[in-house]
VOBA-1610 file (N, C-alpha, C; in pm, whole numbers, padded with zeros to 5 digits, always signed):
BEGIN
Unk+05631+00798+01653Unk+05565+00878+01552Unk+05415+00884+01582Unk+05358+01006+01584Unk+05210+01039+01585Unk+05130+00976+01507Unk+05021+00899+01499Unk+04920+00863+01391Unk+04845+01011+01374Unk+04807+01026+01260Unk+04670+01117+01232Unk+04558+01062+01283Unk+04475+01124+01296Unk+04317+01097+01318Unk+04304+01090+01228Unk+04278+01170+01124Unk+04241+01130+00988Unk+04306+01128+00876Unk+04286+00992+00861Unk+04362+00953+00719Unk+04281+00948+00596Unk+04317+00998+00489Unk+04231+01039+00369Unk+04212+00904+00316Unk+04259+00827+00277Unk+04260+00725+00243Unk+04181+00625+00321Unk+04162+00643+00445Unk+04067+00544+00467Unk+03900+00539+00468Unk+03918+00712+00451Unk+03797+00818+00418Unk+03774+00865+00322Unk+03819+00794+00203Unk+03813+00841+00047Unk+03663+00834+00037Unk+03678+00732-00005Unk+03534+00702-00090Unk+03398+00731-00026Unk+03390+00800+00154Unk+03331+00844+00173Unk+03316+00938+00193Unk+03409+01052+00157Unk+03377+01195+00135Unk+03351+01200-00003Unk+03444+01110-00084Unk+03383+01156-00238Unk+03230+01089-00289Unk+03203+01022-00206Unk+03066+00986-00220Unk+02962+01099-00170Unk+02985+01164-00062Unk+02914+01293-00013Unk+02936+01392-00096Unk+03098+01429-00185Unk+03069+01517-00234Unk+02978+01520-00376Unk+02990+01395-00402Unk+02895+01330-00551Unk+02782+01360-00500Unk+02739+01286-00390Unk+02550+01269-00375Unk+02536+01463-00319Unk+02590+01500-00265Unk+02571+01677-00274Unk+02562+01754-00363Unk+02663+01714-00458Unk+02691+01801-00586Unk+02579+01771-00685Unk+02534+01609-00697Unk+02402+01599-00788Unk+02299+01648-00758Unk+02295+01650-00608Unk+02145+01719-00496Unk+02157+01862-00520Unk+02233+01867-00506Unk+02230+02084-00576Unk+02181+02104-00679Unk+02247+02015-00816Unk+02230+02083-00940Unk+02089+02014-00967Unk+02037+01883-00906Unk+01912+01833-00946Unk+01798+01992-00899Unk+01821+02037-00777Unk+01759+02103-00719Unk+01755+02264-00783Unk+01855+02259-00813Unk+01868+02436-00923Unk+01799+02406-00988Unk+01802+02308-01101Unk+01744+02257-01218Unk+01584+02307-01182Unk+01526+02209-01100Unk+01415+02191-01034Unk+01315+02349-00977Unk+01441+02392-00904Unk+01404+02536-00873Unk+01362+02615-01033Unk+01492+02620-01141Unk+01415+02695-01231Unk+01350+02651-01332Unk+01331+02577-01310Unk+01156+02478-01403Unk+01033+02522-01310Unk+01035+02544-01173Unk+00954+02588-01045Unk+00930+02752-01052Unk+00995+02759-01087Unk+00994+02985-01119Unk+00941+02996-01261Unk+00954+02908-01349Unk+00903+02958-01472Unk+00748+02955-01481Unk+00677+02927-01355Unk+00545+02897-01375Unk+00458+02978-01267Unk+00567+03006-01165Unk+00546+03156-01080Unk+00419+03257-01152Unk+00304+03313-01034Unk+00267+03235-00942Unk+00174+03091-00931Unk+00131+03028-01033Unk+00068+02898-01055Unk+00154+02790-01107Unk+00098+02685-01002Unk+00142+02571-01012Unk+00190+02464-01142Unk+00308+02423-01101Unk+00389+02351-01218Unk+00282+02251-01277Unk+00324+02229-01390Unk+00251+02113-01458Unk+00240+02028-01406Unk+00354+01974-01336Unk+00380+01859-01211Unk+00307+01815-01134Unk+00308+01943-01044Unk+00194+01953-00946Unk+00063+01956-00973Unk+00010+02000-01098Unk-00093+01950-01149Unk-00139+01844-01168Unk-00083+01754-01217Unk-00075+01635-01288Unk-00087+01544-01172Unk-00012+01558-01088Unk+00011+01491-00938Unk-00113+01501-00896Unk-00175+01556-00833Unk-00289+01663-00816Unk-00441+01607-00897Unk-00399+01587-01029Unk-00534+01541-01110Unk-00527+01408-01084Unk-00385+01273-01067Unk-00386+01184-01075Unk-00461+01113-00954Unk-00433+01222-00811Unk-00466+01179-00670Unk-00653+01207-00695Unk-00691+01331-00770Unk-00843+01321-00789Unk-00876+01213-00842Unk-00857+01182-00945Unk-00894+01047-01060Unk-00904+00884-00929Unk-00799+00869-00861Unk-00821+00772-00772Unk-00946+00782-00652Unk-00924+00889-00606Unk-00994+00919-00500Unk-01181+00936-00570Unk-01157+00986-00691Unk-01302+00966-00765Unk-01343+00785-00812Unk-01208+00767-00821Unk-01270+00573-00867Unk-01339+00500-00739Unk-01257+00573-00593Unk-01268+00523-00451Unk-01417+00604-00415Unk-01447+00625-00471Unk-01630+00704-00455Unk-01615+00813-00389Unk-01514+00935-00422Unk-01512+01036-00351Unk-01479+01122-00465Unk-01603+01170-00540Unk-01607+01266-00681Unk-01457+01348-00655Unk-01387+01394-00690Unk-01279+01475-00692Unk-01282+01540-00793Unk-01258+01704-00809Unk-01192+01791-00918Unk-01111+01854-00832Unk-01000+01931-00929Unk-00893+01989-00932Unk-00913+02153-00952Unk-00863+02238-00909Unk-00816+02381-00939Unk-00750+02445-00892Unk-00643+02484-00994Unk-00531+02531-01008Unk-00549+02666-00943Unk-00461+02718-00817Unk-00468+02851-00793Unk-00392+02986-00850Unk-00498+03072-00928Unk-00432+03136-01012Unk-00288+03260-00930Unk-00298+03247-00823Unk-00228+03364-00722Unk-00087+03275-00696Unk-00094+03115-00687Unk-00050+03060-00581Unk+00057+02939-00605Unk+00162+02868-00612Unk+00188+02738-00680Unk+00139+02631-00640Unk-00036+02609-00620Unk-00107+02556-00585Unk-00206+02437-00623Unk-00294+02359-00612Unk-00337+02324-00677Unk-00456+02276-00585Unk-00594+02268-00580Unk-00710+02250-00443Unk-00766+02110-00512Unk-00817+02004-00399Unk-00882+01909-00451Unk-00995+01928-00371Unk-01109+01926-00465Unk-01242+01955-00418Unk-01335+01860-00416Unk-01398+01819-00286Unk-01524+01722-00308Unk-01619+01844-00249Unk-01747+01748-00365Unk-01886+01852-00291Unk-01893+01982-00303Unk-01771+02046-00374Unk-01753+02208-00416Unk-01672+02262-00327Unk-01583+02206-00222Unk-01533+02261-00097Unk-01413+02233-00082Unk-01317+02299-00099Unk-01174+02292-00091Unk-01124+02151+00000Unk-01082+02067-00022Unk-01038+01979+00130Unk-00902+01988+00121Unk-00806+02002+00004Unk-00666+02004+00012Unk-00584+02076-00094Unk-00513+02118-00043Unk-00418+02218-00139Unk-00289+02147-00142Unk-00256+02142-00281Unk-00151+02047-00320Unk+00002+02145-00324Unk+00078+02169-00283Unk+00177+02233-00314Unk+00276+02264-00389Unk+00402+02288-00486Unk+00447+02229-00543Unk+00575+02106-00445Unk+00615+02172-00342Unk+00685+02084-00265Unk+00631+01913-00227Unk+00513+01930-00288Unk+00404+01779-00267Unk+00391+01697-00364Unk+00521+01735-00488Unk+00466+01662-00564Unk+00546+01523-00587Unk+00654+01489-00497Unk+00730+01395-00465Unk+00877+01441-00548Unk+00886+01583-00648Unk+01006+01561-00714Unk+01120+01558-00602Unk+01130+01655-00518Unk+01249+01673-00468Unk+01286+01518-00397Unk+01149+01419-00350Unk+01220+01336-00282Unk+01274+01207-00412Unk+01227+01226-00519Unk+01287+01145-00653Unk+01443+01239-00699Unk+01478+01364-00660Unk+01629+01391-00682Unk+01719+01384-00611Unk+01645+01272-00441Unk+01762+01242-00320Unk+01736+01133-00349Unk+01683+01040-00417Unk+01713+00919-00461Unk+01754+00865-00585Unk+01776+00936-00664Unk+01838+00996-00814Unk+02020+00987-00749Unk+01960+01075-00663Unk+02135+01163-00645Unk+02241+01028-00566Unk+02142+00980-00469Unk+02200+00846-00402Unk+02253+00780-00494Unk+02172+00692-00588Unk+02192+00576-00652Unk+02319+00610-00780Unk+02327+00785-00833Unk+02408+00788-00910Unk+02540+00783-00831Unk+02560+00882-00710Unk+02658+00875-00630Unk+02711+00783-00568Unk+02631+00643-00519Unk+02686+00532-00469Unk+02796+00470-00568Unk+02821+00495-00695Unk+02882+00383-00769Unk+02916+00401-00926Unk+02996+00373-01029Unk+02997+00367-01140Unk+02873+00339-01220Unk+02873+00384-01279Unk+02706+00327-01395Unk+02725+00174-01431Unk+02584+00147-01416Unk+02558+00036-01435Unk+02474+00008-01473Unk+02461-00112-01554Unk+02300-00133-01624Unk+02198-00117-01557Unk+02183-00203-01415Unk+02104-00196-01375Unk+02039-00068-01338Unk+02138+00067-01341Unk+02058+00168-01288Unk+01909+00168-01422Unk+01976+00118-01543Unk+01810+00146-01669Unk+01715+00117-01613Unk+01715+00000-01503Unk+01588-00027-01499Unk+01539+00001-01346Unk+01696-00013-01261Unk+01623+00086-01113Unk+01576+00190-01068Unk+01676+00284-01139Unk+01602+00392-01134Unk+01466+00482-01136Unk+01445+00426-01313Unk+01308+00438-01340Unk+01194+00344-01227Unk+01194+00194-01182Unk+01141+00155-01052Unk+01148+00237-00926Unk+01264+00274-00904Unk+01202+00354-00815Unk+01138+00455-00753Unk+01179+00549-00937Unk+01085+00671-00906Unk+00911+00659-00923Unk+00899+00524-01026Unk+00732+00489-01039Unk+00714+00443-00901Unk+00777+00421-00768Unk+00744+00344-00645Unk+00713+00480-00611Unk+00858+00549-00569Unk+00806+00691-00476Unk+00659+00738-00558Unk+00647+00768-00684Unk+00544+00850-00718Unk+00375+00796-00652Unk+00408+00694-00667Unk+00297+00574-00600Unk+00258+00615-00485Unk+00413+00557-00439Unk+00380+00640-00250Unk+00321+00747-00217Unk+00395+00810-00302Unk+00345+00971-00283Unk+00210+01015-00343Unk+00122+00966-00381Unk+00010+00952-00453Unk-00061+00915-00325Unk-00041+00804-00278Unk-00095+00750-00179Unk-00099+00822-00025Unk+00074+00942+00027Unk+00039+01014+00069Unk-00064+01092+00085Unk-00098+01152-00029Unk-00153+01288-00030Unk-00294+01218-00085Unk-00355+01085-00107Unk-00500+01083-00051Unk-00488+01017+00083Unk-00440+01006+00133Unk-00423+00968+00307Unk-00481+01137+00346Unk-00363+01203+00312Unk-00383+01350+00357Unk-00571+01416+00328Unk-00558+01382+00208Unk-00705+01389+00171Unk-00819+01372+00280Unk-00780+01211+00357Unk-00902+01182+00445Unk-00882+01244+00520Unk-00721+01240+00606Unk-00715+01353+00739Unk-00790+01476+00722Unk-00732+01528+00630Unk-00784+01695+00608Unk-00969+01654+00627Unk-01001+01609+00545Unk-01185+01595+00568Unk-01209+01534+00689Unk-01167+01362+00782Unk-01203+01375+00898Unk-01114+01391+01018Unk-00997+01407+01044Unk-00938+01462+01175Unk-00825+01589+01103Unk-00888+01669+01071Unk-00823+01853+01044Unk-00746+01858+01165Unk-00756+01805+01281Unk-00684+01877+01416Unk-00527+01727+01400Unk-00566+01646+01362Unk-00417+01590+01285Unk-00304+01589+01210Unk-00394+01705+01119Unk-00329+01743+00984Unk-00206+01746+00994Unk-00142+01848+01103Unk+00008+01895+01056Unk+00107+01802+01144Unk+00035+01722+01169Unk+00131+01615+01279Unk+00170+01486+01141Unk+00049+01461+01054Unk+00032+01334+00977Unk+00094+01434+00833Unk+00108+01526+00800Unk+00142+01578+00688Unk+00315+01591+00745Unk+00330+01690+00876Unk+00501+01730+00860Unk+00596+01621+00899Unk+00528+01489+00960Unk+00569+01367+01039Unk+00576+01225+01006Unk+00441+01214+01008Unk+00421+01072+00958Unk+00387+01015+00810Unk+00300+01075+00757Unk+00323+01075+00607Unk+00478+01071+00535Unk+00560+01219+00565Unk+00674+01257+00499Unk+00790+01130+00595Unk+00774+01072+00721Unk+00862+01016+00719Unk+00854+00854+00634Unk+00714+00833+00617Unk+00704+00717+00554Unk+00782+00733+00382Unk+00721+00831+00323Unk+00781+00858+00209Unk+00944+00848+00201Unk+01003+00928+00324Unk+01116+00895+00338Unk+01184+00754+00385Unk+01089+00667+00439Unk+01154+00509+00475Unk+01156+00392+00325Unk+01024+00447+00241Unk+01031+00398+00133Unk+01150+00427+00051Unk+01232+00529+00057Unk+01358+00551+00000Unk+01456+00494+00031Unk+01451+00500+00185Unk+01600+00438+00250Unk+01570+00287+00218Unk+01442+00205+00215Unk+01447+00076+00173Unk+01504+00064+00043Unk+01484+00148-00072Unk+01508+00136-00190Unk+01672+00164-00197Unk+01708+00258-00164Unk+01804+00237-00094Unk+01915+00164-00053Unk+01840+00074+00034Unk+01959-00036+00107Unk+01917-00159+00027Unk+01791-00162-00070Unk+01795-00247-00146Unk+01924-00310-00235Unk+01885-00134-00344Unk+02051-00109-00431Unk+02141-00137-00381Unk+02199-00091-00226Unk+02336-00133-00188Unk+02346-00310-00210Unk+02249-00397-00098Unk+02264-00510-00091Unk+02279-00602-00210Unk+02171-00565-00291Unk+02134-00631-00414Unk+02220-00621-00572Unk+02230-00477-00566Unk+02322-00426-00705Unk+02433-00366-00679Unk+02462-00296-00590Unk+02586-00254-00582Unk+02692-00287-00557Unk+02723-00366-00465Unk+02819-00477-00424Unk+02888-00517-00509Unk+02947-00546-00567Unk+03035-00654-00690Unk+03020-00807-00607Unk+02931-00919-00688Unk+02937-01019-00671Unk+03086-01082-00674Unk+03071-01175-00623Unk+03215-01300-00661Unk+03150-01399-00723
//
């Protein structure tokens, strides 16, 4: 008798885990998209907020910062000295990478208490991170501009992304597992 290559059963729980963490990543992302169109062409509150929070630091760090919102654009400029140095996007404001770690942690597993209090940790971590991105980006943009799109499309975004997968393999090791 022939074996199958694939047996459903030994591949359950990891297709229905892909189709969970997909199916939440879509609808987080529709959601997201039309909260993102209702503010078409200026920037979400989000991105604002994101945006004013990264000025406010970067002004405590002795680098005056204001904010303005681009009225054309879903934008948002942080200005030292009167001079544009960075345009905040709405894609910058860390949500989408808080609804692939949303979508993970619900999809890995049955609810559990602990998600009350992981969850919320880890989206105050990413937001952190991502705060911390985009005044990194800040200095690039003012002293190495010829870096920018290497440290913005690369190294920045993959760090943001390693801070997840730690959080991540945290949950698996730590909470998800069923102790004995």
């Amino acid at each position: 008798m022939k074996k199958d290559i694939f047996s459903w059963q030994e591949f359950k729980p990891t297709i229905l885990f892909l189709i969970k963490f997909i199916g939440i990543y879509i609808v987080g992302n529709l959601l997201y998209g039309f909260y993102i169109d209702h503010f078409d062409p200026r920037p979400d509150p989000i991105t604002h907020e994101v945006s004013r929070e990264t000025a406010w630091v970067l002004t405590l760090t002795g680098w005056p910062t204001f904010i303005q919102d681009h009225t054309m654009k879903p934008t948002t400029l942080l200005l030292h000295e009167e001079k544009s140095i960075l345009a905040v996007y709405e894609g910058c404001n860390g949500i989408n990478t808080m609804i692939i770690f949303v979508a993970f942690i619900l999809a890995f597993g049955p609810l559990k208490r602990t998600w009350l209090w992981f969850v919320p940790l880890g989206i105050v971590i990413i937001h952190l991170m991502n705060l911390l991105r985009i005044i990194l980006l800040f200095y690039v943009s003012e002293y190495m501009p010829h870096f920018m799109y290497f440290t913005h499309k690369y190294l920045f975004t993959a760090s943001l992304y390693g801070v997840i997968f730690l959080l991540w393999l945290w949950w698996i090791k730590r909470y998800s597992i069923q102790r004995t």
